[in-house]
C-alpha positions in Angstrom: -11.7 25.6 -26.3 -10.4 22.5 -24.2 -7.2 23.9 -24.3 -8.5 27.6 -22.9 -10.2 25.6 -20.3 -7.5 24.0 -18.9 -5.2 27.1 -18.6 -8.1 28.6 -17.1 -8.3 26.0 -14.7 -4.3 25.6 -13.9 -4.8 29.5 -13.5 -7.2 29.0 -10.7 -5.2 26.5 -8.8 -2.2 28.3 -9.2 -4.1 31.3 -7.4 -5.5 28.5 -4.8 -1.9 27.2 -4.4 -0.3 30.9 -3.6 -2.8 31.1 -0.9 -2.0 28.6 1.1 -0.6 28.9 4.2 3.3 26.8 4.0 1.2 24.2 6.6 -1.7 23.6 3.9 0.8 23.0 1.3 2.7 20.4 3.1 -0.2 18.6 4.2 -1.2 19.0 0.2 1.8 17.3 -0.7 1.1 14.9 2.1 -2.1 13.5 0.9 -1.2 13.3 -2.7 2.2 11.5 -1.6 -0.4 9.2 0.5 -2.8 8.5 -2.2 0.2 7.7 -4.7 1.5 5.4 -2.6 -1.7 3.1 -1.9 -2.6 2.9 -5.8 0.9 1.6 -6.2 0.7 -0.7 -4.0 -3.3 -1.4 -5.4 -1.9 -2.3 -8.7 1.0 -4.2 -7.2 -1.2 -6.2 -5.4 -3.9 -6.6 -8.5 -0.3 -7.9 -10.7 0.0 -10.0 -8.1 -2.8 -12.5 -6.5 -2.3 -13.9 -3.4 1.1 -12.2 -2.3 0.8 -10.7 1.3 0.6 -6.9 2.1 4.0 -7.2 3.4 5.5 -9.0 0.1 3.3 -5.7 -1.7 5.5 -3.6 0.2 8.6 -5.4 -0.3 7.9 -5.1 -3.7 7.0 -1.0 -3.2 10.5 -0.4 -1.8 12.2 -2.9 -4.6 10.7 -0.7 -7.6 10.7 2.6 -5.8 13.8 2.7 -3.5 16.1 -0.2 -5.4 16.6 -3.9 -4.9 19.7 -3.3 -2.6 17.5 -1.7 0.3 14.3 -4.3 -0.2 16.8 -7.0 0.5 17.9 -5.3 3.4 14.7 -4.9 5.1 13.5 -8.2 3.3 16.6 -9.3 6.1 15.5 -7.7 9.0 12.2 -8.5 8.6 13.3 -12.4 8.7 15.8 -11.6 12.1 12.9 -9.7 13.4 10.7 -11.9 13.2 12.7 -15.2 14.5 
Protein backbone atom coordinates (compact mmCIF):
# COMPACT_ATOMS: atom_id res chain seq x y z
CA UNK A 1 0.00 0.00 0.00
CA UNK A 2 2.90 2.58 0.88
CA UNK A 3 4.55 1.60 -2.01
CA UNK A 4 1.24 2.22 -4.42
CA UNK A 5 1.06 5.50 -2.66
CA UNK A 6 4.25 6.77 -3.46
CA UNK A 7 4.08 5.95 -7.26
CA UNK A 8 0.88 7.52 -7.09
CA UNK A 9 2.26 10.43 -5.69
CA UNK A 10 5.71 10.58 -8.04
CA UNK A 11 2.84 10.18 -10.76
CA UNK A 12 1.28 13.41 -9.79
CA UNK A 13 4.31 15.41 -9.67
CA UNK A 14 5.52 14.09 -12.72
CA UNK A 15 2.21 15.43 -14.29
CA UNK A 16 2.80 18.81 -12.20
CA UNK A 17 6.38 18.94 -13.47
CA UNK A 18 5.35 18.55 -17.48
CA UNK A 19 3.20 21.53 -16.89
CA UNK A 20 5.46 23.87 -16.05
CA UNK A 21 6.35 26.47 -18.01
CA UNK A 22 10.61 26.11 -18.76
CA UNK A 23 10.62 29.65 -16.29
CA UNK A 24 8.71 27.67 -13.29
CA UNK A 25 11.14 24.88 -13.61
CA UNK A 26 14.15 26.85 -13.35
CA UNK A 27 13.00 28.91 -10.56
CA UNK A 28 12.01 25.17 -9.12
CA UNK A 29 15.45 24.11 -9.38
CA UNK A 30 16.37 27.51 -8.01
CA UNK A 31 14.76 27.25 -4.72
CA UNK A 32 15.64 23.68 -3.98
CA UNK A 33 19.39 24.56 -5.01
CA UNK A 34 18.80 27.58 -2.39
CA UNK A 35 17.35 25.62 0.34
CA UNK A 36 20.21 22.87 -0.06
CA UNK A 37 22.64 25.17 0.29
CA UNK A 38 21.53 26.94 3.66
CA UNK A 39 21.03 23.37 5.45
CA UNK A 40 24.53 22.71 4.49
CA UNK A 41 25.84 25.48 5.68
CA UNK A 42 23.21 24.94 9.01
CA UNK A 43 24.86 21.74 9.80
CA UNK A 44 28.25 23.18 9.01
CA UNK A 45 27.81 25.73 11.30
CA UNK A 46 26.02 23.28 14.17
CA UNK A 47 29.65 20.89 13.58
CA UNK A 48 31.11 23.84 14.24
CA UNK A 49 30.47 26.41 17.25
CA UNK A 50 31.72 29.64 17.12
CA UNK A 51 33.22 29.72 13.49
CA UNK A 52 32.11 32.83 11.54
CA UNK A 53 29.52 32.79 8.57
CA UNK A 54 32.38 33.43 6.41
CA UNK A 55 34.74 30.49 7.76
CA UNK A 56 30.89 28.35 7.16
CA UNK A 57 31.32 29.28 3.77
CA UNK A 58 34.85 28.75 3.36
CA UNK A 59 34.16 25.46 4.57
CA UNK A 60 30.95 25.16 1.94
CA UNK A 61 33.30 25.73 -1.03
CA UNK A 62 36.21 23.37 0.59
CA UNK A 63 33.69 20.21 0.71
CA UNK A 64 31.64 21.23 -2.28
CA UNK A 65 33.98 22.82 -4.79
CA UNK A 66 37.61 21.30 -3.53
CA UNK A 67 40.30 22.60 -1.19
CA UNK A 68 42.28 24.11 -4.12
CA UNK A 69 39.55 26.89 -4.93
CA UNK A 70 38.66 27.55 -0.87
CA UNK A 71 42.30 28.41 -0.61
CA UNK A 72 42.03 30.57 -3.31
CA UNK A 73 39.28 32.72 -2.21
CA UNK A 74 40.40 31.97 1.50
CA UNK A 75 43.54 34.34 -0.36
CA UNK A 76 41.65 36.96 -1.80
CA UNK A 77 39.54 37.29 0.97
CA UNK A 78 42.84 38.18 3.17
CA UNK A 79 44.24 40.73 0.06
CA UNK A 80 40.76 42.07 -0.06
CA UNK A 81 40.45 42.76 3.00
CA UNK A 82 44.03 44.49 3.93
Amino acid sequence: MAFESFLSSESIRIDLARKMTVAERFEGMCSLTNREVCHSKRTIAKANPGISQQEVTLIFIEIHHGKELADKVRKYLVERDS
